[in-house]
C-alpha positions in Angstrom: 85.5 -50.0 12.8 84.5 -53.1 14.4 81.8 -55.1 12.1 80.0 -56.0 15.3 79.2 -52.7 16.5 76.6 -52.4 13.2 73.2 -52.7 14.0 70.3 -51.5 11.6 69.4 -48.4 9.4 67.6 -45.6 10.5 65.0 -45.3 7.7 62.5 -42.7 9.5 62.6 -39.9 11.9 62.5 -41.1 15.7 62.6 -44.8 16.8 60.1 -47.1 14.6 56.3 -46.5 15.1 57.4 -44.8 18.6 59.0 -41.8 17.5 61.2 -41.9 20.4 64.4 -40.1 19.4 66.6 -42.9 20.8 68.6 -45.5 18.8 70.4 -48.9 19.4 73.6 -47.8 17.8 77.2 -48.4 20.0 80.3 -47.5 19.7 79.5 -43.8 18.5 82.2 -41.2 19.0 82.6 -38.7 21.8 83.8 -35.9 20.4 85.0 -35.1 17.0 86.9 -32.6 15.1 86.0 -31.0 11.8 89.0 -29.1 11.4 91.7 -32.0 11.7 89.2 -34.6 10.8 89.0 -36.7 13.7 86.2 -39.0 14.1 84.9 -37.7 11.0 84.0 -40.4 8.1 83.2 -37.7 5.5 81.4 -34.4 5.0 79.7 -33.2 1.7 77.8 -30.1 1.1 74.1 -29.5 0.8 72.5 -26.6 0.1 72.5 -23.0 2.1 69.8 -24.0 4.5 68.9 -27.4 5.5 65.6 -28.2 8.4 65.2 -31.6 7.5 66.7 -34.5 9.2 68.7 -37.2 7.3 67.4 -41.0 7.2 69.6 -43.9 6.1 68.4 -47.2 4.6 69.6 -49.8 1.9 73.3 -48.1 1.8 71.9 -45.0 0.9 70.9 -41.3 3.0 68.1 -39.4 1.7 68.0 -35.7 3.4 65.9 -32.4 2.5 67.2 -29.1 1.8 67.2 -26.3 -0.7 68.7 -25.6 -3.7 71.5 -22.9 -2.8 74.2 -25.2 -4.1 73.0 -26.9 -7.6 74.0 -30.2 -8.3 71.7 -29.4 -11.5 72.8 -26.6 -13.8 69.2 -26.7 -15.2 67.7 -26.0 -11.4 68.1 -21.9 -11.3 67.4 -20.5 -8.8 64.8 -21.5 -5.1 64.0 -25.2 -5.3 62.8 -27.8 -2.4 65.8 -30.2 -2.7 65.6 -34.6 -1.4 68.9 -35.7 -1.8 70.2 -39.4 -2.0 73.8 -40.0 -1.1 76.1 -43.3 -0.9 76.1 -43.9 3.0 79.7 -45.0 3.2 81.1 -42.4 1.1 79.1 -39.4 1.0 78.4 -39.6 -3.0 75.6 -38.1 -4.8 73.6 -40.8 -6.2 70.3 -38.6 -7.3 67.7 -35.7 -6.2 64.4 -34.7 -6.7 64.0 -31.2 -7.6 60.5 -29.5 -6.8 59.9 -25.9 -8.0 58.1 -23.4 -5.6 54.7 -22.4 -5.1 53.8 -18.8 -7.0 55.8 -16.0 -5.5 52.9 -14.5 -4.3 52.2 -17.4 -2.1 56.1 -17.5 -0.6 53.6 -17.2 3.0 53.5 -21.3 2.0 56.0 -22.0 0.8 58.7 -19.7 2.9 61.7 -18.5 -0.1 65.2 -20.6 0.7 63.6 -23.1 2.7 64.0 -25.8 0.6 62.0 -29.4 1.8 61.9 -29.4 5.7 60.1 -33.0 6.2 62.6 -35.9 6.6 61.7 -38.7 4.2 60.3 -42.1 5.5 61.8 -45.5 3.5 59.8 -48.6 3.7 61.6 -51.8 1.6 62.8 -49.7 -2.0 60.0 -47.0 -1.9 60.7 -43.5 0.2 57.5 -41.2 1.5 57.9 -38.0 1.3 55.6 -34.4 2.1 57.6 -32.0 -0.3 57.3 -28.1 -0.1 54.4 -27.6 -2.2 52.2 -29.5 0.1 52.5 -33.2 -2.1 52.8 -36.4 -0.7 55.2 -38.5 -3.0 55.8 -42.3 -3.2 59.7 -42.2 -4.7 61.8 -45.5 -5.8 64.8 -45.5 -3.6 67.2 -45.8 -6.1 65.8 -42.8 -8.7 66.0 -43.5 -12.3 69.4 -45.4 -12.3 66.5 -48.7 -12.9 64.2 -46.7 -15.3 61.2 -44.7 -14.9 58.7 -47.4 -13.2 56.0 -45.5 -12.9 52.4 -45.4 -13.2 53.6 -41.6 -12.5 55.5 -40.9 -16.0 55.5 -37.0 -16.1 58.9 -36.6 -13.4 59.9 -33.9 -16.4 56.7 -31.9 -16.3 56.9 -31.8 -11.8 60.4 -30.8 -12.0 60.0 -27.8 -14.0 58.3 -24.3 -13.2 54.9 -23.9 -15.1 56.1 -21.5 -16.6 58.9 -23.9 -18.0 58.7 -26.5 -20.7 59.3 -30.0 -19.0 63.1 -30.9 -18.1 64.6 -34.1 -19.9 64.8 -37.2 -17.5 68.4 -38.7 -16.5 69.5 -41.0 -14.7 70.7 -38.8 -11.1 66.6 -37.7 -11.1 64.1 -38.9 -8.5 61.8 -41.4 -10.1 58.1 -40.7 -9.1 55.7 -43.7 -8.5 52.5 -42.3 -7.2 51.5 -38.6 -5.5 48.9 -37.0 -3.9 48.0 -33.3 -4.0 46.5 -32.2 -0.3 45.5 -29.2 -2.0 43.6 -30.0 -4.8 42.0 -33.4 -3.2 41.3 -31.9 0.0 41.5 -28.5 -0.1 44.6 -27.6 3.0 45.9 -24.9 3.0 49.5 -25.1 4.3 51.2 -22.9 5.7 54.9 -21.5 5.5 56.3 -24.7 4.6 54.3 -28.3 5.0 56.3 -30.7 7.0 55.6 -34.2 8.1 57.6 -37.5 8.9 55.1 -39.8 7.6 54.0 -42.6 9.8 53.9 -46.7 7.8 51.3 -48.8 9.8 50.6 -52.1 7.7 49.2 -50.9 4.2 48.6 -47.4 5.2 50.6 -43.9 5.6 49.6 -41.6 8.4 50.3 -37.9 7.2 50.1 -34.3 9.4 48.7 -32.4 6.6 50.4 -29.0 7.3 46.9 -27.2 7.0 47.5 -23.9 8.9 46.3 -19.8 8.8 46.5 -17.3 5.9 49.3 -14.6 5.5 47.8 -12.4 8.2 48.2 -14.8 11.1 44.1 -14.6 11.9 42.0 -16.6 9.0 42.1 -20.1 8.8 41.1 -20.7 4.5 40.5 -24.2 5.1 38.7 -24.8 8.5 37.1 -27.9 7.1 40.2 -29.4 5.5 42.1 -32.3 7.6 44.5 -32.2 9.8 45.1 -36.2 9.3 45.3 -38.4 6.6 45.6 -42.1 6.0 46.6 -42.9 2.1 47.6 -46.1 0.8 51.0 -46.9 0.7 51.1 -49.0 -2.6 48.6 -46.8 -4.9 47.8 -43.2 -3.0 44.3 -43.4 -2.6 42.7 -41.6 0.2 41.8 -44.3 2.7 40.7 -41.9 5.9 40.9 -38.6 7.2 40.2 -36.8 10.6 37.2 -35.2 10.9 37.7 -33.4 13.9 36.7 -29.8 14.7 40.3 -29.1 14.8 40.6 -26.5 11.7 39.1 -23.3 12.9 41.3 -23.6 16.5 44.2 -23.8 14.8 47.2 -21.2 16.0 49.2 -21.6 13.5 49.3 -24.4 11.5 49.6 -28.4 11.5 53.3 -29.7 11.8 53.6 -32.7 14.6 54.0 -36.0 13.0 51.8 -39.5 14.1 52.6 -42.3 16.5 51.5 -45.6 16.8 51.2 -48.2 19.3 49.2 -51.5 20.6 47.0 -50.4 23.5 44.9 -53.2 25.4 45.2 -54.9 21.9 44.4 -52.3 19.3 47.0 -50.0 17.6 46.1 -46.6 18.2 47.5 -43.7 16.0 49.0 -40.5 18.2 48.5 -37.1 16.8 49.0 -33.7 18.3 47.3 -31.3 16.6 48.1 -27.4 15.8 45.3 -26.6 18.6 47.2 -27.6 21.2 45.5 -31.3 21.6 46.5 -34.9 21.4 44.5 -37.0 19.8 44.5 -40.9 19.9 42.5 -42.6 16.7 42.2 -46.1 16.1 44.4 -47.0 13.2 42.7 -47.9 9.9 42.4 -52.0 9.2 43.7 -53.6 6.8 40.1 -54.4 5.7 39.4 -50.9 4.8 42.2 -50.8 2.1 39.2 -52.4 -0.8 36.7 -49.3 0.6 35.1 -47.5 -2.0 35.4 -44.4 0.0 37.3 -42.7 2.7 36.3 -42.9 5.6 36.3 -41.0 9.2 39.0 -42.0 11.6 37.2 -43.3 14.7 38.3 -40.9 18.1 38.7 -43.1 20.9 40.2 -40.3 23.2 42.1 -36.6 22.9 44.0 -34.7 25.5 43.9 -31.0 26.1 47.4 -29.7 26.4 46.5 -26.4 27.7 43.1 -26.2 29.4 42.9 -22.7 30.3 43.6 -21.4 26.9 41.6 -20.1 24.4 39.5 -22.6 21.7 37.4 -20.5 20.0 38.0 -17.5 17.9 41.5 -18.7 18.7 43.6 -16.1 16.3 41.9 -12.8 18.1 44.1 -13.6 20.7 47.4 -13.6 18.0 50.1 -11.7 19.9 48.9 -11.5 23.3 51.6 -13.5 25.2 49.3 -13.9 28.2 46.4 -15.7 27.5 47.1 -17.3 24.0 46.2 -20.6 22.7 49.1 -23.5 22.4 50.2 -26.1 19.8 52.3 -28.7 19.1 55.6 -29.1 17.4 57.4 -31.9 18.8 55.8 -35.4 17.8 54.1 -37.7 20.8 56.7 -40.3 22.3 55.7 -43.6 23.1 57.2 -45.8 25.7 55.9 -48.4 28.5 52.1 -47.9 28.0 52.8 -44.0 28.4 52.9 -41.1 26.4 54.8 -37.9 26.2 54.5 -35.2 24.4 55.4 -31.1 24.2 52.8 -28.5 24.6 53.5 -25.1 24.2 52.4 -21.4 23.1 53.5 -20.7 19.3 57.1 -20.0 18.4 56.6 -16.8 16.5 53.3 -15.5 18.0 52.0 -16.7 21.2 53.1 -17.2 25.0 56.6 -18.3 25.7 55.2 -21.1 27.9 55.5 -24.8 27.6 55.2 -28.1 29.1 56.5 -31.5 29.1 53.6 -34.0 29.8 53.0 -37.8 30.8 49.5 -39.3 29.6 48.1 -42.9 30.7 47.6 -44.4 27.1 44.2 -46.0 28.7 41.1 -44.5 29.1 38.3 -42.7 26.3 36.7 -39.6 25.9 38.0 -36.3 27.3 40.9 -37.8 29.3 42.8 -34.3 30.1 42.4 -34.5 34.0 42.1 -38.4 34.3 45.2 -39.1 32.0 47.8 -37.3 33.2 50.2 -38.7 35.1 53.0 -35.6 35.2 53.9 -32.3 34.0 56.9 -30.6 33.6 57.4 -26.5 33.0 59.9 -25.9 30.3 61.5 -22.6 30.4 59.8 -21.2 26.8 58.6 -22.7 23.5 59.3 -26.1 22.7 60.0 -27.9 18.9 61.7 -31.0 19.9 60.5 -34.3 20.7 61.6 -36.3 23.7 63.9 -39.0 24.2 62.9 -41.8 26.5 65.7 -43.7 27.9 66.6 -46.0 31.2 64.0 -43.8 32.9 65.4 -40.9 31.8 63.0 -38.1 29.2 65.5 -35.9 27.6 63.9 -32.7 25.7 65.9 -29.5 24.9 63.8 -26.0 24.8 64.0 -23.0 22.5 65.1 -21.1 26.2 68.5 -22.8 25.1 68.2 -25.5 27.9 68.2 -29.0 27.6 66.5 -30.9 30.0 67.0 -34.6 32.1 63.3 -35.6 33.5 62.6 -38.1 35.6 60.1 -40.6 33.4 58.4 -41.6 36.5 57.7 -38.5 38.4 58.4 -35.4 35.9 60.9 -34.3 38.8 64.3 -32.6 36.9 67.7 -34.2 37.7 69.4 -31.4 35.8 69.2 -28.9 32.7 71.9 -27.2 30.8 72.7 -24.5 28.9 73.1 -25.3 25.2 73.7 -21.3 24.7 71.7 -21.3 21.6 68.4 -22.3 20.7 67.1 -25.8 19.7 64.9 -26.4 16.7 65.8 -30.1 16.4 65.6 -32.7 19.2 67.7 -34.4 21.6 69.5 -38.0 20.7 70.4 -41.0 22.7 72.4 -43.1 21.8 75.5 -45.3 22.8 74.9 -43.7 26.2 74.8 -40.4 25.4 72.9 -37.5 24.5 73.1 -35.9 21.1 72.3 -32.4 20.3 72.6 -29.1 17.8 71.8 -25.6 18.2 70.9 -22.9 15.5 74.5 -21.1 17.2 76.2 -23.9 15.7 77.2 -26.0 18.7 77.1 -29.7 18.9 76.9 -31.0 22.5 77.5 -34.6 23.6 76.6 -35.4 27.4 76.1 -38.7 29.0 72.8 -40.0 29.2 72.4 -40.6 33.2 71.1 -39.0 36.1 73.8 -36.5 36.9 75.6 -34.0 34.4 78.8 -34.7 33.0 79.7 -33.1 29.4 81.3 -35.4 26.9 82.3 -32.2 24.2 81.3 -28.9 22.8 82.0 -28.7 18.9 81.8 -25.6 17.3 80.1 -26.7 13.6 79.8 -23.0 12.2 76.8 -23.0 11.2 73.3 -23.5 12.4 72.0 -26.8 13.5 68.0 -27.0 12.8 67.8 -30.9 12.2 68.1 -34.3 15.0 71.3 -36.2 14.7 70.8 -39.5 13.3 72.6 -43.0 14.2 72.9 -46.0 12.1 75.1 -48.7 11.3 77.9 -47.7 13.6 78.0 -44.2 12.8 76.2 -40.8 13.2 74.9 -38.5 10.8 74.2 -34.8 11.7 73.4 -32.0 9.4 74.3 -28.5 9.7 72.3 -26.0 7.4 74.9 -26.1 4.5 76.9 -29.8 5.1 75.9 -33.5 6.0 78.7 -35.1 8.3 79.1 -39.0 8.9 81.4 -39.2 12.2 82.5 -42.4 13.3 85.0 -43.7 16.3 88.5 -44.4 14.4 91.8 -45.8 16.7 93.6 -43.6 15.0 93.6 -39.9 14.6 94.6 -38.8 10.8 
């Protein structure tokens, strides 16, 4: 491969601070074949089912997943699995094991699931919201430099309680710092915590996953945060929303922040598990030598579904009709605008959903005044759009992927993916990336009229975004991690 078609790493979900799934990368392939190997780099295997997205930084790949194929002998048994591979070969370097919650609380931490939330690198430490609801400061290259610490007891978290402590090697994770949202704070997560968290400055932005009990209608921790602002270098607790968002969530808290400079203030994006976007004013730099956390300051929120429910929202769990919305998907910036999915629950509310356009400007309750378009999507959405050469891509779980207009909200096309989409759209190189949970990988052109690149049948199902970096493109099936890259010559 030509050395000029390199560009950068991809070390978070979703275009830097934007979370626009789009990426600079050229030169990525068309079509590919796993059966002959063409276009393919490598493959390896992960576990048995794989959610999270892979990001790529310093020469190394860092993806989530389960532990249904043990690189560990000593890990029996359902784990949540980060994995760290070589990015140009596909070797294991080293994984951080984390046991489950208690069996009897599988309702949060769902069995086989394995870690969902992609991991965030910034320089040689990784972020991370594992499956027992912990945020984690990791060194990038495990223990292979020693056990830096402060955190010392990497033995004593890898193990089951019920265990003794495991014996550190070298192809561990090395722990730095972590945070517990439960016992600081009291969330309550729910099936499986997921975030992709957000570095502004000296801070982390984290979606705390707090969400209902096993029954679908109690929320346990109404007064817990949604939001959290930590300290990237020691893991105090800096800020946290304190929004009345807790007794209106539907389900629970999984869209990750945003950030951008509006009329010269960075404003963190959230959308919230009641079906709101909420725009805070990011945390200063000053406030990192607080004694105390303090309350994110509100400057404006969005109501993604005004004629639904608020109150007493989970008495109206299972009616299709008139229930309450969330958000999956994370909120897109791009040109002073913001876009962002709203939509009835996947498992338990309405199958409708929307694509919206909201003026960044503006304060208060800006629901009417702030949007500028919206777009009917066929059912529930969980992707997050791509924003490209005035182009929104955003594929649906009605097995359609859309091409929006950025301007107007007007469709120049949709397709038929045949399978559902749990992941998100990519663009890059001019085209448009995406998997289905059927197991097909589609490749379109990026542009205002339909023209399909390639269908590639993958096996098994596709829950995660592609990812592009460094000339090549990295998409994860439930059980394998491929790297595919544009060769001259077939093998």
């Amino acid at each position: 491969m030509n050395a000029l078609l390199r560009a950068e790493d991809a070390p978070q979900w979703g275009q830097l601070s934007t979370r626009n799934m789009i990426s600079n990368e050229v030169g990525l392939p068309e079509s590919f074949d796993i059966g002959t190997g063409q276009n393919v780099k490598w493959s390896i295997p992960l576990g048995t089912r794989t959610y999270s997205t892979p990001v790529v930084a310093d020469g190394k790949i860092l993806i989530g997943t389960n532990n249904g194929l043990p690189r560990d002998p000593r890990h029996e048994g359902d784990r949540g699995v980060l994995m760290c591979f070589s990015e140009q070969t596909g070797k294991f370097l080293w994984q951080l094991v984390v046991p489950k919650l208690d069996k009897e609380l599988s309702y949060k931490d769902w069995p086989q699931v394995g870690i969902v939330s992609p991991a965030t690198v910034d320089g040689d430490r990784v972020y991370l919201l594992n499956n027992r609801g912990i945020i984690m400061c990791l060194d990038l290259n495990g223990q292979k430099n020693g056990n830096k610490g402060p955190f010392k007891n990497e033995g004593r978290a890898m193990a089951p309680l019920d265990e003794d402590p495991m014996k550190i090697t070298s192809r561990d994770g090395d722990i730095i710092w972590q945070f517990d949202l439960e016992a600081e704070l009291g969330v309550h997560q729910h099936d499986s915590a997921h975030c992709s968290i957000l570095v502004h400055g000296s801070f982390l932005y984290i979606c705390t996953s707090n969400g209902v009990d096993t029954t679908h209608r109690i929320m346990l921790a109404p007064e817990a945060p949604s939001l959290v602002v930590l300290n990237k270098n020691t893991g105090r607790l800096v800020a946290r929303d304190k929004e009345p968002i807790g007794p209106q969530i539907v389900h629970c808290t999984w869209s990750s922040p945003s950030v951008a400079k509006v009329d010269g203030r960075s404003l963190i994006f959230f959308g919230a598990g009641n079906g709101t976007c909420y725009a805070f004013e990011a945390v200063p730099e000053s406030s990192g030598a607080a004694t105390s956390p303090q309350a994110l300051k509100k400057v404006w929120w969005f109501n993604g579904d005004l004629n639904a429910p608020k109150d007493g929202v989970h008495q109206y769990q299972g009616n299709r009709r008139i229930s309450p919305s969330n958000i999956y998907g994370m909120p897109v910036v791009h040109q002073n605008r913001l876009f962002v999915t709203f939509g009835g629950d996947y498992w338990h509310g309405k199958r409708k959903a929307w694509l919206r356009c909201i003026d960044l400007s503006g304060n208060g309750d800006i629901t009417e005044s702030g949007e500028q378009w919206s777009y009917p999507l066929v059912r529930h959405c969980m992707s997050t759009p791509a924003v490209h050469n005035g182009l929104v891509f955003i594929a649906d779980c009605g097995r359609t992927l859309h091409c929006v207009d950025a301007n107007t909200g007007k469709a120049y096309w949709t397709h038929d993916t045949e399978g559902i989409t749990w992941g998100s759209p990519l663009v890059a190189d001019g085209k448009v990336y995406l998997g289905t949970q059927r197991g097909d990988f589609w490749i379109l052109e990026a542009g205002k009229e339909k023209k399909i690149l390639s269908k590639v049948d993958l096996f098994e199902p596709i829950n995660s975004t592609p990812t592009a970096a460094n000339g090549v493109l990295f998409v994860a099936t439930s059980k394998h991690l491929y790297a595919l890259e544009t060769s001259d010559t077939n093998p």
